[in-house]
C-alpha positions in Angstrom: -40.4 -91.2 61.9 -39.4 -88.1 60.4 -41.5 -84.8 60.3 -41.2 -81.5 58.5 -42.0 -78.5 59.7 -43.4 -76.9 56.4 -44.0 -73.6 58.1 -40.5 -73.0 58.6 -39.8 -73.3 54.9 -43.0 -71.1 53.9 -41.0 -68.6 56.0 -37.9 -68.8 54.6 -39.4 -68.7 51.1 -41.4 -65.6 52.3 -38.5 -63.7 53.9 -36.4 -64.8 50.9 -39.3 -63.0 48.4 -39.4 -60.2 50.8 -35.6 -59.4 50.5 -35.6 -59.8 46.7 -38.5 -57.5 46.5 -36.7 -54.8 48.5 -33.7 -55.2 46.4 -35.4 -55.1 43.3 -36.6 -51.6 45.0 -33.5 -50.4 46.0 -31.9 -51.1 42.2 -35.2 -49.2 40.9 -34.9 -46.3 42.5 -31.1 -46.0 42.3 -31.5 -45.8 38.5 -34.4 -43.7 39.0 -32.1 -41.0 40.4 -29.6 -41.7 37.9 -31.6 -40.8 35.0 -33.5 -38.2 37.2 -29.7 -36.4 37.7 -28.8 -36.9 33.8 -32.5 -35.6 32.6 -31.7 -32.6 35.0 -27.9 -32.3 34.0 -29.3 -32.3 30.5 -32.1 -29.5 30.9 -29.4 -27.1 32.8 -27.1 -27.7 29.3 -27.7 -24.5 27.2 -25.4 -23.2 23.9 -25.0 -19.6 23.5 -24.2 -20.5 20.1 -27.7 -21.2 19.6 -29.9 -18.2 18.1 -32.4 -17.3 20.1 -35.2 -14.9 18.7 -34.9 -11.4 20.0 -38.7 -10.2 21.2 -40.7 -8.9 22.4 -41.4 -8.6 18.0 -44.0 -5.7 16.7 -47.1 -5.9 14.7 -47.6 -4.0 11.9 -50.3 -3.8 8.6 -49.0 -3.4 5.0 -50.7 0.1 4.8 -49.1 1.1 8.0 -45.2 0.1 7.0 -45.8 1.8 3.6 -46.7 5.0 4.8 -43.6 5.3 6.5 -42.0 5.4 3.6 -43.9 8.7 3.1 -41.2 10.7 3.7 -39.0 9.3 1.4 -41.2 9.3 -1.3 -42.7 12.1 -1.1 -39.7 14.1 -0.6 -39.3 17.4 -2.9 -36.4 18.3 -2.2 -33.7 18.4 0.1 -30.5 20.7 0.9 -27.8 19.4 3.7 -25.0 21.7 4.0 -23.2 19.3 6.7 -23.3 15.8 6.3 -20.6 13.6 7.7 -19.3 10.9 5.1 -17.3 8.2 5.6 -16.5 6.6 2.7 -14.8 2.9 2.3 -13.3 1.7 -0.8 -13.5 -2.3 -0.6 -10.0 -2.3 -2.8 -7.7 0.4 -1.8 -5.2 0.4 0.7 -6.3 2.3 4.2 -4.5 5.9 2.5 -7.5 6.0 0.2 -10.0 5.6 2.3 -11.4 9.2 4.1 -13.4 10.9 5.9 -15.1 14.0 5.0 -17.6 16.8 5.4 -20.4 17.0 2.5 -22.8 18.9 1.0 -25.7 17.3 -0.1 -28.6 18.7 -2.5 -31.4 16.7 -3.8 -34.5 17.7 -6.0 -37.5 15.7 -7.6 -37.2 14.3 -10.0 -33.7 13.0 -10.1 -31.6 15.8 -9.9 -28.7 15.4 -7.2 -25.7 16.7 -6.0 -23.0 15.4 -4.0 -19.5 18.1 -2.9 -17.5 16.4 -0.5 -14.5 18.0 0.8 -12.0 17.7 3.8 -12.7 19.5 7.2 -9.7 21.6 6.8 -11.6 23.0 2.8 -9.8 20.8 0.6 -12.4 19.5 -2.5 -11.9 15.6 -2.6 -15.0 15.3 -5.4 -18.1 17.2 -6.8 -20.8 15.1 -8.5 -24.1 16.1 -10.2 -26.9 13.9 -11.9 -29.5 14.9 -13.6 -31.4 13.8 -16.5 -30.0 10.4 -16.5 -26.8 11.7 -17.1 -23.9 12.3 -14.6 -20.8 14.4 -14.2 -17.9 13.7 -12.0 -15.1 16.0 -11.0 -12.2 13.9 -8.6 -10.0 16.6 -7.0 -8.3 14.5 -4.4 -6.0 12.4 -4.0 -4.2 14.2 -6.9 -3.0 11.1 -9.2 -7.1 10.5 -9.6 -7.9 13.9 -10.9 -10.0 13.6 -13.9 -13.4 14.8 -15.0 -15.9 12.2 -16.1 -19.7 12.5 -17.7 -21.8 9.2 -18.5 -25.1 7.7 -18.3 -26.6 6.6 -15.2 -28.0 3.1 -16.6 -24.5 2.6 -19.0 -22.7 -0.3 -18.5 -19.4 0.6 -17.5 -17.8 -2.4 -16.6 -15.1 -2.9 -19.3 -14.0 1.0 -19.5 -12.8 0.1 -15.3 -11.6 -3.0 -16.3 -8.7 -1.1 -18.7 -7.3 1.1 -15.9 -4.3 0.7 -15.1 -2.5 1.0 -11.6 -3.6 3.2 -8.7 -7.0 4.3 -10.5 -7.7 0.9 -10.8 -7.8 0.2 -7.1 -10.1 2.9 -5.9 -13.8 3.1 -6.5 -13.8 6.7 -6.8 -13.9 5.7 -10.4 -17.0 3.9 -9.9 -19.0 6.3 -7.9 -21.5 7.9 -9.1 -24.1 10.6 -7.6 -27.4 8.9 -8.5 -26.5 6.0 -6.2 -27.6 8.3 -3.3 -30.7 9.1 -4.9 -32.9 6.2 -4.4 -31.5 6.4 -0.3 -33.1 9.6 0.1 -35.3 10.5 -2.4 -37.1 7.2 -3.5 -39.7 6.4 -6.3 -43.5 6.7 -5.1 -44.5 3.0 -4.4 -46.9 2.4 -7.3 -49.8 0.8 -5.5 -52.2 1.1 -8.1 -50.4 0.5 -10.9 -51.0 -3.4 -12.6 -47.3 -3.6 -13.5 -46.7 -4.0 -9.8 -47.1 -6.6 -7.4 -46.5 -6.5 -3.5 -45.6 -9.1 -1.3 -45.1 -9.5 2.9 -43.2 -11.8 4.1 -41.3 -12.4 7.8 -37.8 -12.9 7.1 -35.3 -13.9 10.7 -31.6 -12.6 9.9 -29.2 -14.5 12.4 -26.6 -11.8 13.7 -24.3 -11.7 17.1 -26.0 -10.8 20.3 -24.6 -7.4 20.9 -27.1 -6.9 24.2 -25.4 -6.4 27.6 -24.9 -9.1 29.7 -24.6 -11.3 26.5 -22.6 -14.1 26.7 -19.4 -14.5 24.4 -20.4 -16.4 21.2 -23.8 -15.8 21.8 -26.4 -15.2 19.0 -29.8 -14.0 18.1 -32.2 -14.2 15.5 -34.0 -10.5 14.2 -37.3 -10.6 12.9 -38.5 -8.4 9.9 -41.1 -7.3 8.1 -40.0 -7.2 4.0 -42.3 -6.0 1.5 -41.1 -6.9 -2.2 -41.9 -4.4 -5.0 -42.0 -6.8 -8.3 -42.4 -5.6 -11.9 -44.6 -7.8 -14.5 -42.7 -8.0 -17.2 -43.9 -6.7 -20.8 -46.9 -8.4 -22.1 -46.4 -11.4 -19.4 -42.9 -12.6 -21.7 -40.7 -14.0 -18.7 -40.5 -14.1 -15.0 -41.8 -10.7 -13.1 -38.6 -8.6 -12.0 -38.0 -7.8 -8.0 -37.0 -4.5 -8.3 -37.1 -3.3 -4.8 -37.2 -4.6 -1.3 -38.0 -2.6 2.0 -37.5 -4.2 5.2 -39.0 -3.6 9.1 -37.0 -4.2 11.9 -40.0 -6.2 14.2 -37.6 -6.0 17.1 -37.7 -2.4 16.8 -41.3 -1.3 16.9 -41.5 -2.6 12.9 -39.2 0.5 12.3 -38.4 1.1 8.2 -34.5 -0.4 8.3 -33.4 -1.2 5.1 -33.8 -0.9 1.5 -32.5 -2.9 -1.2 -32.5 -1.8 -5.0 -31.7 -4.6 -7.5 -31.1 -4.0 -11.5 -32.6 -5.1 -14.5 -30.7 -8.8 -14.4 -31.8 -9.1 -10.7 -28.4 -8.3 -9.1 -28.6 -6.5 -5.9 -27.7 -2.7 -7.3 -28.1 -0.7 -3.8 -28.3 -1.3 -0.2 -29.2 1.2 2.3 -29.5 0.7 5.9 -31.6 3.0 7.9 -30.7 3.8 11.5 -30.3 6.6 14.7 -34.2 8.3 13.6 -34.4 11.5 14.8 -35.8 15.1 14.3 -33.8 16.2 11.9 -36.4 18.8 9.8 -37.6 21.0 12.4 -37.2 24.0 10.2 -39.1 22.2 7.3 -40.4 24.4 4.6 -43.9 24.9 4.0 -45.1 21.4 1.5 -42.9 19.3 3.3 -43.6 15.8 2.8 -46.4 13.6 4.8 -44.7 12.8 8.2 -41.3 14.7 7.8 -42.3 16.3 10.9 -41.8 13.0 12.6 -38.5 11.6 12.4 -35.6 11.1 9.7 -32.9 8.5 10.0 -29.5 10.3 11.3 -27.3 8.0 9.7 -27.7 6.3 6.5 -25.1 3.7 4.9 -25.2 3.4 0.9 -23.2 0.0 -0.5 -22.7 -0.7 -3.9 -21.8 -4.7 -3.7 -20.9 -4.8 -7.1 -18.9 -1.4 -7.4 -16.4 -2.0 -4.8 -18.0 0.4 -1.9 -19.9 1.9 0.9 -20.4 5.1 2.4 -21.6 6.1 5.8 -23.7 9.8 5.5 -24.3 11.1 9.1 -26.6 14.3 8.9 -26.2 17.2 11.2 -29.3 18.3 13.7 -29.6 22.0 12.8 -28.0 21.4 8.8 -30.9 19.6 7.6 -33.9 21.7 4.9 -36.3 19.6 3.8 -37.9 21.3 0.7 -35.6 24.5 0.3 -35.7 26.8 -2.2 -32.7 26.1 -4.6 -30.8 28.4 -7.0 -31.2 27.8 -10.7 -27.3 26.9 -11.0 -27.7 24.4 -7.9 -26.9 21.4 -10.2 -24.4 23.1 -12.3 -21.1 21.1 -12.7 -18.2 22.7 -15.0 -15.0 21.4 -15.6 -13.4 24.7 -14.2 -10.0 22.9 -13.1 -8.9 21.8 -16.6 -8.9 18.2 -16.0 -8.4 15.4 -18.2 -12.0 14.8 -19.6 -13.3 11.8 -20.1 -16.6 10.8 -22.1 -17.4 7.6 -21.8 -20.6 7.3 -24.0 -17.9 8.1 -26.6 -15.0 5.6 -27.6 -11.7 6.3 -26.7 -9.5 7.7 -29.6 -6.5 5.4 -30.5 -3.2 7.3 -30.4 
């Protein structure tokens, strides 16, 4: 007679249950600190490639970034007897290229005048607009002398396209005095004029993190206010025109940073970058504008895309009028040196 113990086996089944339960356990928590590692490994993972948003970013109203345009706008006139230029032809080899004291003289409502000449006296070029009309005077470098008058709002664009060699490559030929004017002495903002409509917007410009301690490749994102100046066009025939853009730096206390002028086929005309605000206009004359006792930016940078050119204006502290009182020949421009004089509102005479 055989018997079985059957309690042995229920113990070797249990034991057998128990082991494959603590296995099951062990396998478990092994992956568990696998995947715990990689999650960790992956958190840790950053890209400094990656933009990050630069803050802490500025609040700001519409009335409030308008009005610091004030100064700009409500600007009389202006008289600078040493500002720094740098200017930058996009075309010409490095020899053309130069930097320069210049005299600077503005006045409501579009007259300007621009004499820049070496540190050492030499003239390099005298311009003067008024009127809508503009006259040029290129002294340096010699093989550009010439003397030029024109329209502001001309098209230009084929007489540049016919010269020939070394005048070719330098945008001397296609600067022009009224492309400071709107950088320094803008046009009012027409808030109550039906023609006009304004817009706000946030716009994020990606750039490269130039902050110390900022690792290589790294970038950030800015954050601006832009406010968009459109025109309606005549009797609601077309699309509305942006004529003007003004932008905030949010990163910056929503400071005014940059302007951008566009013509009358919506190309980008002007930009102006604003920077280095300082007092500049202590010795403002009586009438000075609303907030010109405040600040003014120090450095100003004027590029004309489409013309082949910037220039970098750096003002001087104790150089600066704001509102001067100017001599009746201020804006006077005379073709004294005998140059070759060129029109060109009139067409060229065959030989």
């Amino acid at each position: 007679m055989v018997r079985v113990d059957c309690s042995l086996q229920e113990d070797s089944k249990s034991h057998a249950g128990e082991r494959a339960r603590r296995l099951a356990l062990a396998v478990t928590t092994l992956v568990l600190i696998i995947l715990s590692a990689s999650c960790a490994s992956l958190v840790k993972t950053t890209d400094p490639t990656i933009p990050k948003l630069l803050t802490p970013l500025a609040d700001a109203k519409f009335d409030d970034l308008i009005k610091q345009l004030r100064p700009f706008t409500d600007l009389q006139a202006l008289r600078t007897s040493q500002a720094y230029m740098r200017f930058i032809d996009a075309t010409a080899s490095e020899k053309y290229r130069f930097e320069a004291d210049s005299t600077l003289i503005l006045q409501r409502p579009d007259k300007i005048r621009i004499l820049i000449q070496a540190s050492f006296g030499t003239r390099i070029a005298d311009m003067v607009s008024e009127s809508n009309h503009f006259r040029v005077a290129i002294y340096n470098p010699t093989e550009y002398r010439q003397f030029l008058l024109g329209t502001n709002d001309a098209d230009y664009s084929e007489w540049l396209a016919k010269l020939k060699g070394k005048e070719k490559e330098s945008a001397l030929s296609s600067a022009r005095p009224f492309h400071f004017t709107e950088a320094l002495m803008m046009r009012p903002v027409a808030l109550n004029d039906p023609r006009f409509v304004f817009g706000i917007e946030e716009t994020l410009v990606e750039e490269p993190d130039t902050r110390p301690g900022a690792k290589k490749g790294a970038r950030v994102l800015r954050s601006f206010y832009v406010i968009s100046e459109l025109e309606a066009s005549p009797e609601g025939q077309g699309p509305a025109r942006v004529r003007r853009r003004f932008w905030f730096d949010r990163s910056n206390g929503a400071r005014f940073a940059r302007q951008q002028i566009f013509d009358q086929q919506g190309q980008l005309a002007t930009e102006v970058l604003y920077s280095d605000y300082k007092k500049l206009n202590s010795g403002s004359q009586p009438g000075s504008p609303s907030g010109s006792e405040a600040t003014w930016p120090g450095v100003i940078w004027v590029n004309r895309p489409h013309d082949g050119y910037m220039a970098r204006l750096t003002f001087n502290d104790e150089k600066f009028e704001i509102n001067p009182e100017l001599k009746p020949n201020a804006f006077m421009l005379e073709n004294t040196e005998k140059f070759r004089e060129i029109d060109l509102d009139k067409p060229e005479k065959k030989p």
